[in-house]
C-alpha positions as CSV (number, residue, x, y, z in Angstrom):
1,X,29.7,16.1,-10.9
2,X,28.3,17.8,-13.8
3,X,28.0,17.3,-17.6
4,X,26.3,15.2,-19.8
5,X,25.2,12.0,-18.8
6,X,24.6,9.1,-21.4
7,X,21.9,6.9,-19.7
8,X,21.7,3.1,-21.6
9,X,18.0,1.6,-21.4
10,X,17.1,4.9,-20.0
11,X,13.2,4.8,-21.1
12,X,12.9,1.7,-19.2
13,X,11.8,1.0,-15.5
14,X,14.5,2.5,-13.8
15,X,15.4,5.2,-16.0
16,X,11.6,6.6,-16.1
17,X,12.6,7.3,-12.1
18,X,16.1,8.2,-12.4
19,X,15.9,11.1,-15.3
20,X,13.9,13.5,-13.2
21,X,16.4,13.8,-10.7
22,X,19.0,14.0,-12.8
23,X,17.2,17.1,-14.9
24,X,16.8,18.7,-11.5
25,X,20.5,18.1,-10.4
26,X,21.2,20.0,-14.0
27,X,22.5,17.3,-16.0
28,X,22.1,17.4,-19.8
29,X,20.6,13.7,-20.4
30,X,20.8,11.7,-23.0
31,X,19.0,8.6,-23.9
32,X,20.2,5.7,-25.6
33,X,17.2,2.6,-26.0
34,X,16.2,0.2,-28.2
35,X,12.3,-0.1,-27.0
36,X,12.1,-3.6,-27.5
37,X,8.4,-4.5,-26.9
38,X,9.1,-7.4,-24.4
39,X,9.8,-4.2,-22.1
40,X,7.4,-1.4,-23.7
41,X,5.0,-3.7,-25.2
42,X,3.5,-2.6,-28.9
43,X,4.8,0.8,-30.0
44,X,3.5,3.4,-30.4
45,X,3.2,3.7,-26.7
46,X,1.7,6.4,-25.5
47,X,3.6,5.9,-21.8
48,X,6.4,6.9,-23.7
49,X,5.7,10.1,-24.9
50,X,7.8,11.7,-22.0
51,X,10.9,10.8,-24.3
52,X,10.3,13.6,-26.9
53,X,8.9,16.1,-24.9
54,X,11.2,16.7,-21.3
55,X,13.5,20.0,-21.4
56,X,16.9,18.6,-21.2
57,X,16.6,15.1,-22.3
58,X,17.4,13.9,-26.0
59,X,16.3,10.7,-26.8
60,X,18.1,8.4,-28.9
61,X,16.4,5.1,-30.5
62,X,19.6,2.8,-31.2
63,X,21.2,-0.4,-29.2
64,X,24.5,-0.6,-26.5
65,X,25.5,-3.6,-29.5
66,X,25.5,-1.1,-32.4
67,X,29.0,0.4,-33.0
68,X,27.5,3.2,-35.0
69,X,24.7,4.0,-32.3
70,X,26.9,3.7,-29.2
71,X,29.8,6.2,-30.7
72,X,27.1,8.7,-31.3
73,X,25.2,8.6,-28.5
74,X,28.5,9.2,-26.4
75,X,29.7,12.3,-28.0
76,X,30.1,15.1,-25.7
77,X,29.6,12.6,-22.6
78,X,31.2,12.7,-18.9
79,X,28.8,10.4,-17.0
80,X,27.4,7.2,-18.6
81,X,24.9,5.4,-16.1
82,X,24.6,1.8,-17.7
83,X,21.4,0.4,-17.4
84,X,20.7,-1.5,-20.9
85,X,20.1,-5.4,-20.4
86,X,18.4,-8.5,-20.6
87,X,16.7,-9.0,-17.4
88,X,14.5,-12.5,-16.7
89,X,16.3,-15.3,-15.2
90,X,14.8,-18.0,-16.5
91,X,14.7,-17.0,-20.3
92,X,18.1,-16.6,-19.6
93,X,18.3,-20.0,-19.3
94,X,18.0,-20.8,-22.9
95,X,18.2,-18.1,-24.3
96,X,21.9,-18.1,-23.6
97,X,23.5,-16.1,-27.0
98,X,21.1,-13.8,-26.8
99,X,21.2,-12.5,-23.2
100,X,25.2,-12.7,-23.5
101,X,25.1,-10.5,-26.7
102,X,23.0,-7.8,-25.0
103,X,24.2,-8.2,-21.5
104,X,28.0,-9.2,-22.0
105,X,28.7,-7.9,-25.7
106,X,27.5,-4.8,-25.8
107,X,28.9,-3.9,-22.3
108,X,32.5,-4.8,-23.7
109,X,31.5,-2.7,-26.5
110,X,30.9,0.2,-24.3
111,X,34.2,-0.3,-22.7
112,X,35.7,-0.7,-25.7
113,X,34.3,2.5,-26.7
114,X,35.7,4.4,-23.6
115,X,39.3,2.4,-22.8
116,X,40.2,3.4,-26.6
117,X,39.6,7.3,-26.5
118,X,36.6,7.7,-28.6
119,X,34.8,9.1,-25.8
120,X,37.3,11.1,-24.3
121,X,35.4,13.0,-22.0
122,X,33.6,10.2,-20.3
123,X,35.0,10.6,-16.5
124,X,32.6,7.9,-14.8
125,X,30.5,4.7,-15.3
126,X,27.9,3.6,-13.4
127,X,26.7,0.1,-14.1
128,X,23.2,-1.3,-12.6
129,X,23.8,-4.9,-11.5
130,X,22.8,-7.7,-9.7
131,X,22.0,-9.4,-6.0
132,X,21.8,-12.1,-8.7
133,X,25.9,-12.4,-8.7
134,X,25.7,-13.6,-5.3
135,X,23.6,-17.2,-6.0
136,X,22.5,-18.4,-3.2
137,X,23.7,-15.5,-0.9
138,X,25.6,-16.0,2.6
139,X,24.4,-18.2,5.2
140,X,25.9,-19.3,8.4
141,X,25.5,-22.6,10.5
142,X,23.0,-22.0,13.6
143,X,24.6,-24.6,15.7
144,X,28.8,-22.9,15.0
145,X,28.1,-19.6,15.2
146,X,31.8,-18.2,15.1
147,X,32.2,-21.1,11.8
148,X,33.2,-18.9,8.9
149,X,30.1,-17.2,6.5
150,X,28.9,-20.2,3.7
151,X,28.2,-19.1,0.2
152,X,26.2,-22.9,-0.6
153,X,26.2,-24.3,-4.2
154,X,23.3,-24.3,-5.9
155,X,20.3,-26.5,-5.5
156,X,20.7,-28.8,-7.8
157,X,17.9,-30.6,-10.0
158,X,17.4,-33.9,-7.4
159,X,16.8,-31.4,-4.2
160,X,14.3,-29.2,-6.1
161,X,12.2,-32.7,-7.4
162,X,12.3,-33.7,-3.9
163,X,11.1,-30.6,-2.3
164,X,14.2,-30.0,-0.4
165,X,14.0,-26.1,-0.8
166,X,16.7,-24.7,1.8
167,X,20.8,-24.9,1.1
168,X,22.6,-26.8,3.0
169,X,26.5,-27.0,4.4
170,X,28.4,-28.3,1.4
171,X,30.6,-30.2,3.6
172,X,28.3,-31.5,6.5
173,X,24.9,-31.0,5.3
174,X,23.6,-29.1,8.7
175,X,21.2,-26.6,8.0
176,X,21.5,-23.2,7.6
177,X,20.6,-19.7,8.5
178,X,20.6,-16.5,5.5
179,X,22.1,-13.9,6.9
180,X,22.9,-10.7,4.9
181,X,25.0,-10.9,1.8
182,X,27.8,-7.9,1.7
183,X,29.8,-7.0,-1.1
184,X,33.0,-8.8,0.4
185,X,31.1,-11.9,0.1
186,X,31.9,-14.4,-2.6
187,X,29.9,-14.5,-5.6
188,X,28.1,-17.7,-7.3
189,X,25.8,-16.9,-10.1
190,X,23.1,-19.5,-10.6
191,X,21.9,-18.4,-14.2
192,X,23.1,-17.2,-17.2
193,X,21.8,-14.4,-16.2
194,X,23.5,-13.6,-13.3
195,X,26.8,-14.9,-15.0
196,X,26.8,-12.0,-17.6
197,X,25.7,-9.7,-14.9
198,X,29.1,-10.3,-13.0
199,X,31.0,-9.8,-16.5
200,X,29.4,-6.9,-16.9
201,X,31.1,-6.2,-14.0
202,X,34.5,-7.1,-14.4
203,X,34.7,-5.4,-17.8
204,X,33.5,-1.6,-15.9
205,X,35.7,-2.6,-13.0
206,X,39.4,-3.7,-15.1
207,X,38.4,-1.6,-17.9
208,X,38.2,1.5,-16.0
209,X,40.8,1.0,-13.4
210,X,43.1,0.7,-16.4
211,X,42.3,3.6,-18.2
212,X,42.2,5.7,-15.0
213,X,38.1,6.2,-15.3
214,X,36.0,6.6,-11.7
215,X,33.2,3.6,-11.9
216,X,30.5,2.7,-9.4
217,X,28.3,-0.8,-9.6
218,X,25.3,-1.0,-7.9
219,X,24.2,-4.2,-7.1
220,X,20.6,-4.0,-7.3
221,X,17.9,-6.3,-4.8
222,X,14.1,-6.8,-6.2
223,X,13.1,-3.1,-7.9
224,X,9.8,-2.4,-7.5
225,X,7.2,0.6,-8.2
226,X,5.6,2.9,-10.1
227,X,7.2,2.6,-14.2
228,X,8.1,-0.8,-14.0
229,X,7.0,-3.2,-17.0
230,X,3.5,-4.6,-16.9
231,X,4.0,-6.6,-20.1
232,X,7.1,-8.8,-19.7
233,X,6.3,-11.9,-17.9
234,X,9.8,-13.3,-17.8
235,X,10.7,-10.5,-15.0
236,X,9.2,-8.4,-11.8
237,X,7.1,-10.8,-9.6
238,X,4.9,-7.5,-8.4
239,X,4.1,-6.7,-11.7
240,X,3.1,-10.1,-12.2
241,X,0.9,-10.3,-9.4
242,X,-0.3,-7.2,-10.3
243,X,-1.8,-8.3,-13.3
244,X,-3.3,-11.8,-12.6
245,X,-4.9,-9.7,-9.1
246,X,-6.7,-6.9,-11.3
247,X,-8.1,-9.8,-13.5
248,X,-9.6,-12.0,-10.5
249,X,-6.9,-14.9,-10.8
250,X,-4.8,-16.4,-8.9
251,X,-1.5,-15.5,-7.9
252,X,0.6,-19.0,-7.9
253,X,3.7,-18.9,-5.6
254,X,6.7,-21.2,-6.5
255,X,8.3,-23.5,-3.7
256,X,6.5,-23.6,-0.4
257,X,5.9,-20.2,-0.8
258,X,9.0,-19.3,1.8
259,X,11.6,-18.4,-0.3
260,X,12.5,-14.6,0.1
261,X,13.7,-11.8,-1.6
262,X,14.8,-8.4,-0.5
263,X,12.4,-5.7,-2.1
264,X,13.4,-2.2,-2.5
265,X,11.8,0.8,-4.2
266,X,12.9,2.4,-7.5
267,X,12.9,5.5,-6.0
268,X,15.6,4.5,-3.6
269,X,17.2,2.9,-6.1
270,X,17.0,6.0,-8.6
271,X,18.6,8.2,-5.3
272,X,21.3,5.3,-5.2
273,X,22.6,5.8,-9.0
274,X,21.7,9.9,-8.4
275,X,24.0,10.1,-6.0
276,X,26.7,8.0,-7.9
277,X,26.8,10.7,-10.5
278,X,26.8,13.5,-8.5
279,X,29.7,12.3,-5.7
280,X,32.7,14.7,-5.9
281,X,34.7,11.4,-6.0
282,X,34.1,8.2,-7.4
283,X,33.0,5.3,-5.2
284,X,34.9,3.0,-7.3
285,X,33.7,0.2,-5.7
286,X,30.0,-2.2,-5.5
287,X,27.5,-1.1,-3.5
288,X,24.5,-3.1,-2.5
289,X,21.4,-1.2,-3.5
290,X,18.2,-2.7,-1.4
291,X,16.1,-2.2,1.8
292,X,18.5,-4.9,4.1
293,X,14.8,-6.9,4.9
294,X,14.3,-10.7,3.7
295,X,10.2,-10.9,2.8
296,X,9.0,-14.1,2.0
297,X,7.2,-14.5,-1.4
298,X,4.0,-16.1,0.4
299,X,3.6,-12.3,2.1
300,X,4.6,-10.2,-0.3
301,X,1.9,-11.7,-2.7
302,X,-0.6,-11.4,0.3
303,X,0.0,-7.9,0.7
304,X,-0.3,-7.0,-2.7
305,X,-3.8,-8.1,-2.8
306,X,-4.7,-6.2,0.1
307,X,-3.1,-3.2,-1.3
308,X,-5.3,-3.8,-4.4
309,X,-8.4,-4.4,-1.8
310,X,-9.1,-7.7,-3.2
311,X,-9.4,-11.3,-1.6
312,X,-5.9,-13.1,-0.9
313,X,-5.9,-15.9,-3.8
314,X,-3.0,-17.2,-3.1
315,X,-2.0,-21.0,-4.4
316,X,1.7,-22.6,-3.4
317,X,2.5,-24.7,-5.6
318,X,5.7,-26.8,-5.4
319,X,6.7,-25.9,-8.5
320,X,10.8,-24.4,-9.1
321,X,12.8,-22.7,-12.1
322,X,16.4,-23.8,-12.2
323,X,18.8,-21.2,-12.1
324,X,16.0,-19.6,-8.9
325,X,17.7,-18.4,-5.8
326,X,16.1,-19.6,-2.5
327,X,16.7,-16.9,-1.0
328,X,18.4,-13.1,-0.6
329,X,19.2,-9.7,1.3
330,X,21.6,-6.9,1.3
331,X,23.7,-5.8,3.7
332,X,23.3,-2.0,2.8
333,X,26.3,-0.5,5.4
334,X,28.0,0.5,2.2
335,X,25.3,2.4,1.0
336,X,25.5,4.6,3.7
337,X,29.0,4.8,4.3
338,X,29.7,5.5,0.4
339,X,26.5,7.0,-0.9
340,X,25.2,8.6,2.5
341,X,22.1,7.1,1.8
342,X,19.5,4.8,3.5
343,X,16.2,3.5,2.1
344,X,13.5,5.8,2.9
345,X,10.4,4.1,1.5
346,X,9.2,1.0,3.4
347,X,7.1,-1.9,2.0
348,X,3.7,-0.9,2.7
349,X,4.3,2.5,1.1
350,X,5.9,1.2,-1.2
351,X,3.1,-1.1,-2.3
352,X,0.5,1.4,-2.1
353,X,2.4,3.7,-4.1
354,X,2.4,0.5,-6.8
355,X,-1.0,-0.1,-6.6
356,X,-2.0,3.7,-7.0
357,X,0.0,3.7,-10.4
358,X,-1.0,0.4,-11.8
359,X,-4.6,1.1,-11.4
360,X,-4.0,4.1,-13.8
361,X,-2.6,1.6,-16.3
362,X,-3.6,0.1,-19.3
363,X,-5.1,-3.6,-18.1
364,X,-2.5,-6.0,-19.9
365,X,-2.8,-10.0,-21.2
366,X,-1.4,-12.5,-18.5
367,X,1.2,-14.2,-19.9
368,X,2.6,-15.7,-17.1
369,X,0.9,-19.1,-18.1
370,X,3.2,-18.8,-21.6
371,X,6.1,-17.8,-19.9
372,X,6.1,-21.0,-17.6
373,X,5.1,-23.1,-20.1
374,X,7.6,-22.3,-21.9
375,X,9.6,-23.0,-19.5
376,X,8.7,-26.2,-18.9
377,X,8.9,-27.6,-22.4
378,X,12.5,-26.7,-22.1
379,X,13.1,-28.3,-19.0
380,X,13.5,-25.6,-17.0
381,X,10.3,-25.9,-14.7
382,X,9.2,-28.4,-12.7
């Protein structure tokens, strides 16, 4: 599929990655950000100079929640790849109005945009989501192994105090095993995050089944690598890590440490949405977008510092955010069977490819102290 493509939050982390290949494939791109400086950090920003200066990409500065912005920025679009949103799950936590006027709003805005005719030659939407949408993710009972797949409840506030870190059966109580999440699987957001995540969703999915629009949603594990934000201590654990390791500090590690996440590459994720433009037919449909492999956060902040070469200070700390998953991985058949695709970079290169890039960077504060205490003076830590 050719044409212009309209790329929301395009100068961020993902969109860095994704552009390039989208130039190559011969797509006119435009951009459509707001470089808010929790993202980009103090502006002018020399990292960002790409914006004004690559052959085939216009950049727009204006916001997804601005009529006025969004009906310009779409002229003359087919393909818009929607990547514009609030992204940290625990700010989302109180910052409620907010993240549901950027996330929610201004997706139904979009849509609004589209359904109505005043961007009557988009043909496609392709909306970056969430593993987020799933909660706590699919689990089966070790001891019934033909019992049907569990989506548990959250963990409420009395297990977390009490250390009691791992979901069990809602009706029994037995323990349980995570097993990959698919699409088909029910969803449970945990945070207000993840809730306007899975509206974002519905209003791509109804709004363009109704007005005969192809759509794609890629539901998107823990993206990291090379572009991602080193400022913004409310999201990306790596980046994190990254920061408190070049400055000699510890790297503190929620829980017992165990709790697991699925990490995949932004450039597999940039091939994911590149191919969602450029299939002859739409997928209509979600489509995990991860590497299938659970890695505990205890590891993945040990092998960080060894990518960096430095010593493995590493401190668990019992501490938990409400509205935190325990733990989450993809089940990535659809990937292949929809996208052709499979994950091609694995962890360690992954990692060292991180490590290469952030060592080039700008040394930024740590702010992960503020962010958490933050959090707990609102009752959201503990």
């Amino acid at each position: 599929m050719s044409g212009r493509v309209l790329v929301t939050g395009g100068a961020g982390f993902i969109g860095v990655n994704l552009i390039p290949l989208l130039v190559r494939a011969g797509h006119a791109v435009r951009i459509l950000d707001t470089l808010v400086p929790q993202v980009h950090g103090h502006l002018p920003h020399a990292g960002l100079c790409w914006l004004g200066a690559t052959a085939g990409v216009e950049f727009r500065r204006g916001s997804v929640g601005s009529s006025s912005d969004l009906s310009s920025a779409l002229e003359d679009v087919e393909t818009v790849v929607h990547l514009a949103a609030e992204t940290g799950t625990g700010q989302s936590m109180y910052e409620i109005n907010h993240y549901c006027h950027e996330n929610v709003q201004a997706t139904a805005l979009l849509m609004d945009q589209i359904v109505n005719g005043h961007a009557p030659r988009v043909k496609r939407v392709i909306l970056a989501s969430s593993r987020s949408v799933y909660g706590e993710g699919t689990y089966v009972r070790p001891d019934k192994p033909d019992a049907p797949r569990i989506t548990p409840p959250s963990r409420n506030l009395e297990a977390l105090q009490a250390g009691m870190w791992e979901p069990v059966c809602p009706t029994s109580g037995a323990e349980l095993t995570a097993i990959p999440t698919s699409e088909d699987d029910r969803t449970a957001p945990a945070s207000i995050y993840a809730a306007t995540k899975l509206m974002q969703e519905d209003l791509v999915r109804i709004g363009c089944s109704a007005a005969g629009i192809g759509y794609a949603i890629l539901r998107l594990q823990n993206v990291y690598g090379e572009g991602q934000s080193l400022s913004n201590p409310y999201t990306g654990i790596l980046s994190i890590f990254s920061t408190r390791i070049r400055r000699g500090l510890e790297l503190p590690v929620f829980e017992d440490g165990l709790e697991s996440r699925d990490f995949v590459h932004v450039s597999d994720v940039s091939a994911a949405f590149a191919a969602a433009v450029a299939a002859a037919k739409a997928a209509d449909t979600v489509i995990n977008v991860g590497s299938g492999v659970a890695t505990p956060v205890i590891c993945i902040a040990r092998a960080l510092s060894r990518a960096f070469g430095k010593p493995e200070k590493v401190r668990v700390t019992g501490q938990y955010r409400l509205g935190d998953i325990r733990h989450n991985m993809a089940d990535i058949s659809r990937l292949g069977t929809v996208l052709d695709l499979a994950p091609k970079v694995s962890l360690d290169e992954g990692l060292s490819r991180f490590v290469q890039w952030v060592q080039t960077q700008p040394l930024p504060e740590d702010r992960l102290g503020e962010a958490n205490a933050e959090l707990v003076t609102r009752g959201m830590m503990g």
